[in-house]
Each structure stands twice: as C-alpha cells, then as structure tokens.
N, C-alpha and C positions, 0 to 999 in steps of 0.2 A: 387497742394495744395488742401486741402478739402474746402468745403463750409463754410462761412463766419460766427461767430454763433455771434450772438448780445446781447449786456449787455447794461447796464445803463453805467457803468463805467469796467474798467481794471485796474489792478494795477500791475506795473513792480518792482518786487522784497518784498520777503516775509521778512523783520526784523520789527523789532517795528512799525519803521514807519510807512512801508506798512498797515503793521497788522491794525494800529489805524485808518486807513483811510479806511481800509474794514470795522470796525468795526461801525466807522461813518456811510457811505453810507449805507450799510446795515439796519442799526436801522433808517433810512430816510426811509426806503422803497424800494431803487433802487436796481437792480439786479449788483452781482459786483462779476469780477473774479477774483483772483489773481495769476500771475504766476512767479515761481521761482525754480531755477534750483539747489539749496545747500536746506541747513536746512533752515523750515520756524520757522521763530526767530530770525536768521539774526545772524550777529557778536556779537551783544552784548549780544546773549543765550547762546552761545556755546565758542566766543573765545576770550570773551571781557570783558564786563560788569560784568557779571556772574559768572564767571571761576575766572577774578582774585578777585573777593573782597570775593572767599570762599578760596581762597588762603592766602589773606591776614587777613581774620577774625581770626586765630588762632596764628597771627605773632602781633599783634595789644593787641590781651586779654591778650598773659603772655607778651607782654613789660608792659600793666597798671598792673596789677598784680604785677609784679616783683616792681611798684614804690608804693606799699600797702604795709605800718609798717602790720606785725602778716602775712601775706602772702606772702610776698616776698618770704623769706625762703624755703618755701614749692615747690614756682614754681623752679625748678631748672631742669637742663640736655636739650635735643632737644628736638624739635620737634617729633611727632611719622609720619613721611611723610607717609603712609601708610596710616595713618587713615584720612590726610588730602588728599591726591590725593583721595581716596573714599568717602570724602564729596562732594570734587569737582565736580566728576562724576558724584553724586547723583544731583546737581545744573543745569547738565549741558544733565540731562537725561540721562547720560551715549551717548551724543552724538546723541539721538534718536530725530524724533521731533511728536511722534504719540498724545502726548496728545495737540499739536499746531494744528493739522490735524482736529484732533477732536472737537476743539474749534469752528475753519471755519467752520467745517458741520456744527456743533449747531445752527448758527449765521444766517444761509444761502446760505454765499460763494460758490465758484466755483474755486477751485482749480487745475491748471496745472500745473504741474513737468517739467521744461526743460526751454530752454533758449530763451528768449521774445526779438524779438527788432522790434523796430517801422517797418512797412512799408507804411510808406503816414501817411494821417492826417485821425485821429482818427481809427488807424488801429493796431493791433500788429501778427505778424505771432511768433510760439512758433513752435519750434525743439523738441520732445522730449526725454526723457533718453534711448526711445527705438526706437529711429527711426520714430515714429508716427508726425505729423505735424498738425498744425491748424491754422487757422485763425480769431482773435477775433474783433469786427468792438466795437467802443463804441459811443453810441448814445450821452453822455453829454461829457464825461472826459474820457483823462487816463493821468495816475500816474505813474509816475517814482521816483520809492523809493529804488534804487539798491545798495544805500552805499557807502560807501570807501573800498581801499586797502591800504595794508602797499607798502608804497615808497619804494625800495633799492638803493640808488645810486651807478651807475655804476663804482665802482673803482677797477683798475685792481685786479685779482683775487678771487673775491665778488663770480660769481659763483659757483666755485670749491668749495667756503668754505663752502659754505651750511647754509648759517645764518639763526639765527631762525627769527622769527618775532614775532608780539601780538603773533598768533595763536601758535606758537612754544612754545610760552613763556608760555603761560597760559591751553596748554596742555600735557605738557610736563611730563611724569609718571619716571624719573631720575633725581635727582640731581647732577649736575655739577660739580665737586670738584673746578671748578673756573669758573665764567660769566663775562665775559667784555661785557658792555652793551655800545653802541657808541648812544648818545643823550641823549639831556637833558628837554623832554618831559614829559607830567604826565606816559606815559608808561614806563618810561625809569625809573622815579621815583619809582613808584610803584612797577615795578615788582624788579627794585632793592634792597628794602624794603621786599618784600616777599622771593625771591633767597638769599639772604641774610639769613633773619630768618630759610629757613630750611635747611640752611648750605652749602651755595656758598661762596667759594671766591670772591666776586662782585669788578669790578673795572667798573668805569662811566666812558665816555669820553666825555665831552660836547667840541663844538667848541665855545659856546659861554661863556658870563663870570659870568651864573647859571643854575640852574635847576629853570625849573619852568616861562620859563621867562614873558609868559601873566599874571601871579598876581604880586601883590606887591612885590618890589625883595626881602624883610626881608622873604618871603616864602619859597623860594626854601633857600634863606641861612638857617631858620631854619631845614628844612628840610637834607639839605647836611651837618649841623653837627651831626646831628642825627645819619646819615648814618653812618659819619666816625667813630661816639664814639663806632657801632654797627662791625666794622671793616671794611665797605667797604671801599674803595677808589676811592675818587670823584674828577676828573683833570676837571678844565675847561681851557677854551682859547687853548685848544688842536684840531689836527685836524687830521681823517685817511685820509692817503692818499693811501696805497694797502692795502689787505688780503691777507695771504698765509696759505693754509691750506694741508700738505702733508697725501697723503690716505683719505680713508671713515672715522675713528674716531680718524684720529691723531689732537695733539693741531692745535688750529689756532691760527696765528699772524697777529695782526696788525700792520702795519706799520706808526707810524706818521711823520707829515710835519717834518722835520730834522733827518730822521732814529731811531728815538729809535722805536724798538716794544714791544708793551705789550702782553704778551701770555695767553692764555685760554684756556679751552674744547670744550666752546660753545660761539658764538659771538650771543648777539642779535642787530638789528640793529632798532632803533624805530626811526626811521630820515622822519615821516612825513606821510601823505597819499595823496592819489590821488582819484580822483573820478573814480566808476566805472560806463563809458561812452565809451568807447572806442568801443567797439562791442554792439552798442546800437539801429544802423540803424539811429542815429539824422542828419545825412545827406539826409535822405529820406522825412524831415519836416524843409530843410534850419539852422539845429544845424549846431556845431561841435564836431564829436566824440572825444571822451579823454579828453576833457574841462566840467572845472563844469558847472551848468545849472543856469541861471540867473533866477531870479523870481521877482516877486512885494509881498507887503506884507500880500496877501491872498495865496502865494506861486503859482502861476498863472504864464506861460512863457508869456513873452509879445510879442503880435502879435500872440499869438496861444491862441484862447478861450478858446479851450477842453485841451491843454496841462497843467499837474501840475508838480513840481518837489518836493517834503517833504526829510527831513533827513540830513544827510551828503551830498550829490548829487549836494545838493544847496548852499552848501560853509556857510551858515548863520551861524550855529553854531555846531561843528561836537562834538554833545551830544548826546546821547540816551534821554533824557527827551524831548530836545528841538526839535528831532525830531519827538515824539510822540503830541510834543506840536503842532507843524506844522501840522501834519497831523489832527489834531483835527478842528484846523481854514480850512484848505485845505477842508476836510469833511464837515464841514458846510458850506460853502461856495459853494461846487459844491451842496450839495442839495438845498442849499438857492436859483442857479440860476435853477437848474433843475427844480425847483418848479412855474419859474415863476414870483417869489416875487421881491421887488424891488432890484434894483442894491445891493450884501452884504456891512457891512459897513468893510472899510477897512481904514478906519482913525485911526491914535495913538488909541491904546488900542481898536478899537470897535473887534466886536463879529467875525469878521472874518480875524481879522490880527493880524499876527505873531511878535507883537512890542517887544516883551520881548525878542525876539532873539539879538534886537541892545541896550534895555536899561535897563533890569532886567533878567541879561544871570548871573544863577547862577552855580557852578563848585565844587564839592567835588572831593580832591585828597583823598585816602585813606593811606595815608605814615605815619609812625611813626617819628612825630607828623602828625595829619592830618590837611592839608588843607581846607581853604572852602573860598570862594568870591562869588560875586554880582552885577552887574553894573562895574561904571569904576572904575581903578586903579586912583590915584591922575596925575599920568601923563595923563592917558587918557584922565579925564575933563579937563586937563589944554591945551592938546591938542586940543580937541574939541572946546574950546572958553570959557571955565565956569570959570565962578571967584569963585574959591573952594579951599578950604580948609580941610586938613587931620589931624585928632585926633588921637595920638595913647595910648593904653595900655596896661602893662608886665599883661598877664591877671594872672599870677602867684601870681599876689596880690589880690586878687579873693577871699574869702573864701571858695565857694564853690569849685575851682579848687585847692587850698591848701589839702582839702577833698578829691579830686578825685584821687590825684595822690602827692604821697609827693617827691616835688625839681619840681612841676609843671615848663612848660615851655611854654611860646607861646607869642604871641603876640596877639592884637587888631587892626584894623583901622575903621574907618568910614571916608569921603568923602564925603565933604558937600557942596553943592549949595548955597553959601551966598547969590546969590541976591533972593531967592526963601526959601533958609532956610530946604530943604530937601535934604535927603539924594540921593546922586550919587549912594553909593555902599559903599561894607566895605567886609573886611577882616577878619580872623579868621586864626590864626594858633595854633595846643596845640591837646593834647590829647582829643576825645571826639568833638571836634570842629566842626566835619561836623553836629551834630545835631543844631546849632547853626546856620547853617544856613538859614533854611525857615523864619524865624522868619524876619530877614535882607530882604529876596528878600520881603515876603510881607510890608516892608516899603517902599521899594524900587520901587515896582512894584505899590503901591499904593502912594506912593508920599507922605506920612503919615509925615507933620511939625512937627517937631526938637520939638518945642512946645505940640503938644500931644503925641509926644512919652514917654515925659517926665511923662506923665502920664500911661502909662506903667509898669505897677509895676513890674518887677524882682521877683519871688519866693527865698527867702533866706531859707538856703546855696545853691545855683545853680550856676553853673557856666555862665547862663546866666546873671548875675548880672555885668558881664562888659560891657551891655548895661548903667548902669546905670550911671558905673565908665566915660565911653566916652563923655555921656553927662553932665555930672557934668563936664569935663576937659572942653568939649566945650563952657558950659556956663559959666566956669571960678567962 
C-alpha cells in the first residue's frame, strides 16, 4: 500500500449526505476527502429522488389539468414518453456526474474514485477503478455516508427473473406493456403512479392490508383509489411466494401463497432496503458488517470519537433531506470538536442534533393525489404515551382546493398534544399537497401552541386554508 496521506476528516460515500458533510467541514476550514466508487450524487441524483419525480412531474400536471372545467378537454391522448425520458436524463445528467466533480474542486475537497473501507481507527485504505491504492489517515473524523440498497427477497426463481428495482424503475427508457410491482412502499406507490401514466398495465401486490403503511392509513387508501379509478390494480393481503420467468425477455410470473399467478413483462420488486455496510471493513473498528450503524444524536458511533455515520446507513430516517439534515448537525459538530470549543450541544433541538429525525421527520409521496406528513401518526402518539387527539378534514371543502381542481379529493389530519396543546404532526392528502407541507413540519418542529397558530392567517382562496378549517374543528 502507498503512504499514509492525512486530512482533517474522510468521508465514505459520495450522495447527498456525504456531499453536505464535505460541504460542512470544508466551509470550517478543515481538509476533507471524499471517496466513492459510483456517481457522486448518490442514489437520489441518478436513481431515486431525481429520476422519479421528473417522471412523475408530467403524470401529476395533465391528471390536475384534466380536473380544470375549460382545460380538461384539451389535455387529451398519452403521454409523449420520449420527451419525458429526455427530461429525465436531462435531471439526471444523462447519468454523468462532472458538474458534482466540479462543485468538490470549487469548495476544496479531495476526491477519490473507488472503493473505501475502514482499516483500523481513523484510517480508510481506497481500491481504485484502475487498480491504484491508497491510504487516508484522518486526524479528527471519518464519515460513513454510503446509503442503502434495494432488498430482493430470496424466493425461488427471483434470479432468473431479472426484477427491476428503484434503479430499473426510474431508469428505465421502455415502457412495459404490463408492471406488477410486489410492495406497498412510497416506491412501489409512486412508480406505480408514474408506470401507470405512461402506459403500463400496473398490477400492485402488497402483503400487507395498504400502501403506504408509516402514514395515516386514509393515505395510502386514498392513494390506492386513485390508482385503481387510473386502471391499475392494487391487491393487498396478498403474498409472492416464487417467480418464474422463461428466457431473457419472456413474461414473468408470479406466483402467490395458494397458486394463482399474476403475469407481466417486467416485475419490480420495492420490498425494502438494506444498509450498504457489508464490505465496509467495520469489523477492523469492532462493527458489524451488513448491520446499520448505530449513532447518538450528533450522529457520533458510540465508543468511537472520530467515527460518524449520516444518511440512510444510520437507519434514523432513510430520506434524502433528513440525510442531508444529518450531515449538517454531523458537520458542525465534528468542527465544533475539532476546534476545541466546548462539548457540541446535543440536547432536543440544540445546534448539533439530529432531533427532527424522531420528532419533526417530514415525507412527501408524489402520487396522484399526493402525500405529505410530519411527526407522529395518531397511533404513533398514542403509542408513545401522549394523550392526543386527531382532527380531521375532507379538504375538498376548501375553497381554495374547490379552485384547484374541480371534484377535489383529499383529506386533512393534525395530531394534537392535549396536555401541551401542540401539534404532534399532521397529514395531508389531495392534489398539490406536498406544498402544504413545510408549513406543518415548522409547527411542528417548533412546537408553535394551537393558540398562536390560530393566529395564522391562511391567504384566501389557498388551499392552505384547512389549516384554518382543523383548527376551528379543534376548537369546536
């Protein structure tokens, strides 16, 4: 191996999170490498985040369109899949990542290409694409930012069939003449929602009894009528138990628990992720490989000072925002200690913890209707110990959602803290919805009394105006 080169910090794995934690240490001062062996941008530039909501942005406009009296009319026929796979591509750099490359130099970074795993404490030996080798020592930190994979579960003839996954799914330049998609995850949602719009036969198989099942169940149900009135077909309490897929591009089948199979072109299987730890060397610092990475809530392993873990990795909250959110606390925090200064604060809410990930974890589905929540579901607080109470409302009686879309659909919740009087979290479902989020997580996350929200004024006609509606039911 070549000689040792020393940095302030290292960072294992180039996606958001990474990224934001370079970005951090960096604008500290400290010398910081990052190294990573795919695209730096991570999953959610190229085969996640990105890819699908330019996929779904054109499946989303003519459904609202199509519910607009004087425009409806007009939107008619498919999709032009053509000009939306070449938006896609345009979102996704065509798969390049030179202008992310570019960003790093600007900033300061130090960029390695190839594959990073720990060897001892505070140490990472890098492979790289060409054979070359090195050895990075880090004086305060290193970061392990490497993500998740899509899960496939092992059932008999799952290899042969070739399933797709996110990545298949959201880069995929053919339409399917038929998708069975097995789970009932926001992936499994969403891409069914966009397969659908540019002309798949979509069939869902969830084993459980909705889509959607971490928010409010009214979510995913409105969500899986939607689906169905759009044609797909959505079975829940269903369960695969083989695949068989004969040749390279013959249908494939599934097979469920009691023999019926449903056939397809293309299976995707969105059944979950795993952390990518498995070839990570966390055995040469007392881990365990293939297991997520435990953290405290400056993202800090415990019992390793220089050890961090941000992102997916750390099981906290497998978002793209929240892992950028992490890395931001994570970044300040290893400067904060590098520097010297006193212990960071990592109490509820202070300046170097990641509190938002257990108590203001907000979530945009992009489905037609779309999704959005905040904090807990009503079972959640009621699980946790709160004595809370849930308001809801058909936000369809909205004026401003009357405006937005004519035969509006959706629902409301908020999630209230009685002995406290602030809001848990709230829900949102209905066309346009995800923008209605921020709005929630900053009550949320600021703890803003039932009492002064009420002072809040709502802009009329806006479809934010069923804040207004919630709290009037509230206050009765």
């Amino acid at each position: 191996m070549s000689e040792a080169v020393e940095y302030d910090v290292v960072v294992l794995g180039g996606g958001p999170a990474g990224e934001n934690v370079v970005d951090r240490t960096c604008a500290a001062g400290l010398s910081t490498a990052l190294v990573e062996a795919e695209l730096i941008g991570g999953e959610c530039s190229y085969w996640a985040c990105i890819p699908s909501k330019a996929l779904l942005r054109p499946a989303l406009a003519r459904a609202d369109a199509r519910r607009v009296p004087g425009l409806a009319g007009a939107v008619t026929g498919a999709l032009d899949t053509r000009a939306v796979f070449a938006h896609r591509d345009y979102w996704t750099g065509n798969w390049k990542d030179d202008g992310q490359v570019d960003w790093l130099d600007s900033i300061g970074a130090h960029t390695y290409r190839g594959h990073g795993r720990l060897a001892g404490p505070r140490t990472v030996a890098v492979e790289g694409a060409e054979g070359e080798h090195h050895v990075l020592r880090a004086r305060h930190a290193v970061v392990v930012a490497t993500g998740s994979r899509a899960v496939i579960p092992p059932l008999p003839g799952i290899a042969g069939a070739r399933p797709w996954t996110s990545r298949e799914a959201t880069s995929a330049r053919d339409v399917p003449d038929r998708l069975v998609i097995v789970g009932g995850s926001v992936v499994a949602s969403e891409m069914a929602t966009a397969w659908q719009a540019l002309g798949s036969r979509v069939t869902v198989l969830v084993r459980g009894s909705g889509l959607l099942p971490r928010m409010e169940p009214f979510a995913g149900e409105l969500v899986a009528d939607a689906l169905r009135e759009a044609g797909a077909e959505v079975r829940t309490g269903v369960s695969a138990e083989a695949v068989v897929r004969d040749g390279p591009s013959g249908p494939v089948r599934v097979v469920l628990e009691g023999g019926e199979i449903v056939e397809g072109d293309e299976l995707l299987m969105a059944t979950g992720r795993a952390p990518r730890t498995d070839d990570l060397g966390l055995e040469t610092v007392g881990l365990v490989p293939g297991e997520w990475i435990d953290v405290d809530e400056s993202c800090r392993v415990p019992g390793h000072d220089w050890l961090y873990a941000v992102g997916d990795v750390n099981h906290r909250a497998l978002l793209t925002h929240q892992g950028k959110y992490q890395a931001r606390m994570a970044g300040a925090g290893i400067a904060a200690r590098a520097a010297g200064t006193p212990e960071p604060d990592t109490g509820p809410w202070g300046a170097h913890a990641a509190t938002a990930d257990r108590r203001a974890l907000p979530q945009a589905v992009f489905t037609d209707p779309e999704a959005a929540a905040v904090g807990l579901t009503l079972a959640e607080a009621e699980r946790a110990g709160h004595r809370a109470r849930a308001v809801d409302y058909e936000m369809g009686n909205v004026s401003g959602a009357g405006l937005y879309a004519d035969g509006y659909r959706g629902r409301a919740r908020m999630v209230v803290d009685l002995d406290r009087e602030v809001l848990l979290g709230a829900t949102f479902v209905g066309p346009g919805a995800a923008e209605l989020l921020h709005a929630a997580t900053v009550a949320v996350a600021g703890e803003v009394p039932v009492d002064r929200l009420w002072h809040a004024v709502p802009a009329f006609p806006t479809i934010s105006e069923v804040w207004l509606r919630l709290l009037e039911a509230y206050r009765g």
